[in-house]
C-alpha positions as CSV (number, residue, x, y, z in Angstrom):
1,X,7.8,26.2,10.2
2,X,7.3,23.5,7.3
3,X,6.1,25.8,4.6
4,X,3.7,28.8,4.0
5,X,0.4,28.7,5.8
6,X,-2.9,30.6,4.4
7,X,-5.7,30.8,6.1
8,X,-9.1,31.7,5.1
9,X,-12.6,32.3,7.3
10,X,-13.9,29.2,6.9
11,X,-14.1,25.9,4.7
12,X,-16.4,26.8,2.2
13,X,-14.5,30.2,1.5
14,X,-11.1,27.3,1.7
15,X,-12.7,25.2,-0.7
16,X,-13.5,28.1,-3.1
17,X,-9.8,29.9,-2.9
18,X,-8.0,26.7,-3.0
19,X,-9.7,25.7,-6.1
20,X,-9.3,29.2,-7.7
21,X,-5.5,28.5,-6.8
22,X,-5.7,24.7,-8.3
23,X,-6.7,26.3,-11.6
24,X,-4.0,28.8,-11.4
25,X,-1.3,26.4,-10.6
26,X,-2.8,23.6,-13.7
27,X,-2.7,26.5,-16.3
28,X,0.6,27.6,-15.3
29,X,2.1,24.2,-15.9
30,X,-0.1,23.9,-19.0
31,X,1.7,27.0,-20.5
32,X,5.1,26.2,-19.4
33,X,5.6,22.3,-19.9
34,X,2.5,21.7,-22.4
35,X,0.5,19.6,-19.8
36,X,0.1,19.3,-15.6
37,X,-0.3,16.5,-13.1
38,X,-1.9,16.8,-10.3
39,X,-2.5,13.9,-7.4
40,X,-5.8,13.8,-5.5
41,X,-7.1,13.3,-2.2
42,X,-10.3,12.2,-0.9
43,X,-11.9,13.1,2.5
44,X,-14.0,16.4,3.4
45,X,-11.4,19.0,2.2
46,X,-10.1,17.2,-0.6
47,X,-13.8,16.4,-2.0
48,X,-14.5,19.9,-1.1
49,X,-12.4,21.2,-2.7
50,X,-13.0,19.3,-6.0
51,X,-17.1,20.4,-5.8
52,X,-15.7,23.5,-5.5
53,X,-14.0,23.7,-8.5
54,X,-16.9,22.1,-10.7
55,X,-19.0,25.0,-9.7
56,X,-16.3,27.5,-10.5
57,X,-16.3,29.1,-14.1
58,X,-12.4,29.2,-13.7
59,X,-12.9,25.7,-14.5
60,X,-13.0,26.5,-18.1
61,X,-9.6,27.9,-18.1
62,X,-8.2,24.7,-17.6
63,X,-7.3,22.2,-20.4
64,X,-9.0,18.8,-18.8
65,X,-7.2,16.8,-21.8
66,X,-3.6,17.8,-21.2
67,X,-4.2,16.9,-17.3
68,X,-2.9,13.6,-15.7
69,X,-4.9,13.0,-12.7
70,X,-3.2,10.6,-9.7
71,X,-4.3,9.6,-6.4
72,X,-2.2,9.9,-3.2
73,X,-4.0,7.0,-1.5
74,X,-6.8,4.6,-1.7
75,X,-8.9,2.5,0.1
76,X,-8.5,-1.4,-1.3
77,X,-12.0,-1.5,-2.4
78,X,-14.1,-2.7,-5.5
79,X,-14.5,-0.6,-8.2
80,X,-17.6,1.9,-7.9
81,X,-17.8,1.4,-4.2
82,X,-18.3,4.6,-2.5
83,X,-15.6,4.6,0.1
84,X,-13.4,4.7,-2.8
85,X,-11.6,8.0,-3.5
86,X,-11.5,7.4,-7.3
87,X,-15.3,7.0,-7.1
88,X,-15.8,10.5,-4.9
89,X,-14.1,12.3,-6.6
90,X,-16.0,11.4,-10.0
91,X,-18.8,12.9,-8.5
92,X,-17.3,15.9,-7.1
93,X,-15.9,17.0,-10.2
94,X,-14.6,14.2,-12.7
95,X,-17.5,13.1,-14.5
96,X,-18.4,16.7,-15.1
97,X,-15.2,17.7,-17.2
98,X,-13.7,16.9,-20.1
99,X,-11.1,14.5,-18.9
100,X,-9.1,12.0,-21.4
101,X,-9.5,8.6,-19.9
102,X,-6.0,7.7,-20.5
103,X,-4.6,10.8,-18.5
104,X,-7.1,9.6,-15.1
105,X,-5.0,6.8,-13.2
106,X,-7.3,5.3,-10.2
107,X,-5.2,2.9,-7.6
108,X,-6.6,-1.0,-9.2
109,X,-9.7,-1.6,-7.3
110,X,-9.9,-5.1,-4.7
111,X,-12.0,-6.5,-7.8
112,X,-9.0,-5.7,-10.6
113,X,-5.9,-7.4,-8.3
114,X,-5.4,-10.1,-5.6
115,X,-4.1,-7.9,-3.2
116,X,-3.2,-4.6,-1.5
117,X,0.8,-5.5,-2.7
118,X,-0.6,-6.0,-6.3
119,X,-1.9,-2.4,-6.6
120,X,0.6,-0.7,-5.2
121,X,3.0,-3.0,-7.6
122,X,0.9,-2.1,-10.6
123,X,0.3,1.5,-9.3
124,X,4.4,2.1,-9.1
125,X,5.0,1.0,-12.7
126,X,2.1,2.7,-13.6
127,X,3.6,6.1,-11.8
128,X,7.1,5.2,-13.8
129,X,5.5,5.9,-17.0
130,X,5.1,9.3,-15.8
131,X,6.8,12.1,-17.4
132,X,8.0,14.8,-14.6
133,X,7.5,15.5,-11.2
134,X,3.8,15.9,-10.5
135,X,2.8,19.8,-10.3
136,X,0.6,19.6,-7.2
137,X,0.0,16.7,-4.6
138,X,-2.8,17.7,-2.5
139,X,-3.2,16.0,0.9
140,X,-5.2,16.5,3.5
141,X,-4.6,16.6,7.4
142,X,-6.0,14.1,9.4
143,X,-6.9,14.6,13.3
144,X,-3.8,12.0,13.8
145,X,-1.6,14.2,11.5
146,X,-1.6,11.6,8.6
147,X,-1.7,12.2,5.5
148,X,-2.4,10.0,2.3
149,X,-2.4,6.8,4.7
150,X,1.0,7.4,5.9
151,X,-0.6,7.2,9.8
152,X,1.7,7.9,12.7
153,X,4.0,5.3,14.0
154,X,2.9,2.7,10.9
155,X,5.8,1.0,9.3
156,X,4.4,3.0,5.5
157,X,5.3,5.5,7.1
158,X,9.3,4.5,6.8
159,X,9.5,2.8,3.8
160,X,11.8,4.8,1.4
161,X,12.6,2.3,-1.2
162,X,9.4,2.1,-3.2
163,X,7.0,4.9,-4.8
164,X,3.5,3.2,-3.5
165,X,3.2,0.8,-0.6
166,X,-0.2,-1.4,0.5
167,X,-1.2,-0.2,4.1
168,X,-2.9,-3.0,6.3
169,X,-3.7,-2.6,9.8
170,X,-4.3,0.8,9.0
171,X,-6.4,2.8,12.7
172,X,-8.9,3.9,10.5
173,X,-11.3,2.0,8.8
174,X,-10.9,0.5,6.3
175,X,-7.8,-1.2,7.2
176,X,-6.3,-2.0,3.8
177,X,-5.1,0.7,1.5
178,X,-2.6,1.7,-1.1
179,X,-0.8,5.0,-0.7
180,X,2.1,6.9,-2.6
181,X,5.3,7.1,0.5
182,X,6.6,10.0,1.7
183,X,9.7,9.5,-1.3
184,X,6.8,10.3,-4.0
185,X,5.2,12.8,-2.3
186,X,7.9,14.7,-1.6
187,X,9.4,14.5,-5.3
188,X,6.4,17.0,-6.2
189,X,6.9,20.4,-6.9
190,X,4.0,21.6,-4.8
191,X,2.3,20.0,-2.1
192,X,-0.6,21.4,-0.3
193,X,-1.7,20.5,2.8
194,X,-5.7,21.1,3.3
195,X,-7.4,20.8,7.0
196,X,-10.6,23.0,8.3
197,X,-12.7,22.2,11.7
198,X,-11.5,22.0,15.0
199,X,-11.4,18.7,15.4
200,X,-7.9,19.5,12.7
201,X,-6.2,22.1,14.5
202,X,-3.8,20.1,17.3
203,X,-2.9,18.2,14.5
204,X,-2.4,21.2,12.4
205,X,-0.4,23.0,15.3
206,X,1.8,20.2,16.3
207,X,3.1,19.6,12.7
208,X,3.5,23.4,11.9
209,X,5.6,24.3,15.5
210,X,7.7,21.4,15.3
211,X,6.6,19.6,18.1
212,X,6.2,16.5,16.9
213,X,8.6,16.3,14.0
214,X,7.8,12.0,13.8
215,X,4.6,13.7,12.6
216,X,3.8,12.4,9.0
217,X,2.4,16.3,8.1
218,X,5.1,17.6,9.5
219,X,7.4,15.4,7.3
220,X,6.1,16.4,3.5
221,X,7.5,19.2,1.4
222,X,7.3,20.1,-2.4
223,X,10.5,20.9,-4.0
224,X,9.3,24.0,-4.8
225,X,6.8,25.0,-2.0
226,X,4.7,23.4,0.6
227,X,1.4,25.4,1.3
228,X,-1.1,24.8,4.4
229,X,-4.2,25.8,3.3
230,X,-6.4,26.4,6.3
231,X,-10.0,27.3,7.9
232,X,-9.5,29.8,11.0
233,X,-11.0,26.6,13.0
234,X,-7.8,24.7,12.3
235,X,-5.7,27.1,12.2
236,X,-3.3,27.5,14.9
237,X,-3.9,30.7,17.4
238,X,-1.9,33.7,16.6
């Protein structure tokens, strides 16, 4: 087992709890260290989640200006398109919060940068500036078992010396991206991993009973806990 699993009827109800728990876990670090960082992730669940959580009242419990807001991967586009994670999640839930702009740190767009390896360079000594271990990465599962764009069997996967590293060749489309390794993930103090449909749960099963431990989901932990957030669709039978 590679950390506590929840599992909840079905994604909408996922989307709703794990947002409820987001707000939780921000006002925690809020009271205890005076401000939280949390990194985002695009796809269903992850922009899900974030709709989620502009619909919630809880929302207002949160202090939006003593959050830092990160990304665990990006897709080495121009600013504004809407493949981009940055741009999905502002309308999910950024642009409708009271966010300070210096505290929101997007992966540099294809437009900003030459290259993949420029943004990841500028995004590493971006993340050294940061003050503490992040408070939450959230990542979600994909049918392959990556996470971030850490895919299986890619040679980001194994890079350990570096916080961020450009991805090319990447199997899904589009094939250049930026993404935090599994070093910087792993330095959080949470990380939660989020998958709902079917189409999640061999993925979901093999990183959770070991069986494929080259797995990049199986291979992420928080210092502090690692949480599988689930729909029963993904989840694996009991």
């Amino acid at each position: 087992m590679t950390g506590q699993v929840v599992v909840h009827e079905d994604k909408d109800v996922m989307a709703r709890a794990t947002a409820a728990r987001l707000v939780t876990a921000i006002v925690d670090a809020q009271t205890a260290r005076g401000s939280a960082s949390v990194v985002l992730t695009g796809g269903r669940n992850g922009n899900g989640l974030l709709a989620a959580l502009a619909a919630s009242p809880a929302r207002d419990a949160v202090d939006w200006a003593r959050l830092d807001l990160w990304w665990g991967d990006e897709r080495f586009l121009p600013d504004g398109d809407p493949d981009r994670n940055h741009t999905q999640a502002r309308a999910a839930l950024l642009d409708a919060v009271p966010l300070d702009p210096a505290r929101v740190y997007p992966v540099p767009p294809s437009d900003a940068v030459a290259s993949a390896a420029a943004a990841a360079d500028a995004y590493a000594a971006e993340l050294a500036t940061a003050t503490g271990p992040f408070d939450v990465v959230l990542l979600g599962v994909g049918p392959d078992t990556h996470v971030a764009s850490l895919f299986p069997g890619h040679p980001a996967l194994e890079v350990t010396d570096r916080t961020v590293v450009a991805v090319h060749d990447a199997p899904r489309p589009p094939p250049v991206r930026v993404s935090l390794t599994l070093p910087a993930i792993g330095s959080a103090r949470e990380v939660w991993l989020l998958a709902a449909g079917e189409d999640k749960a061999e993925a979901v099963a093999a990183a959770l009973s070991g069986a494929d431990p080259s797995a990049p989901a199986a291979r992420v932990r928080g210092t502090e806990r690692t949480l599988w957030l689930l729909d029963r669709a993904a989840a694996p039978a009991a």
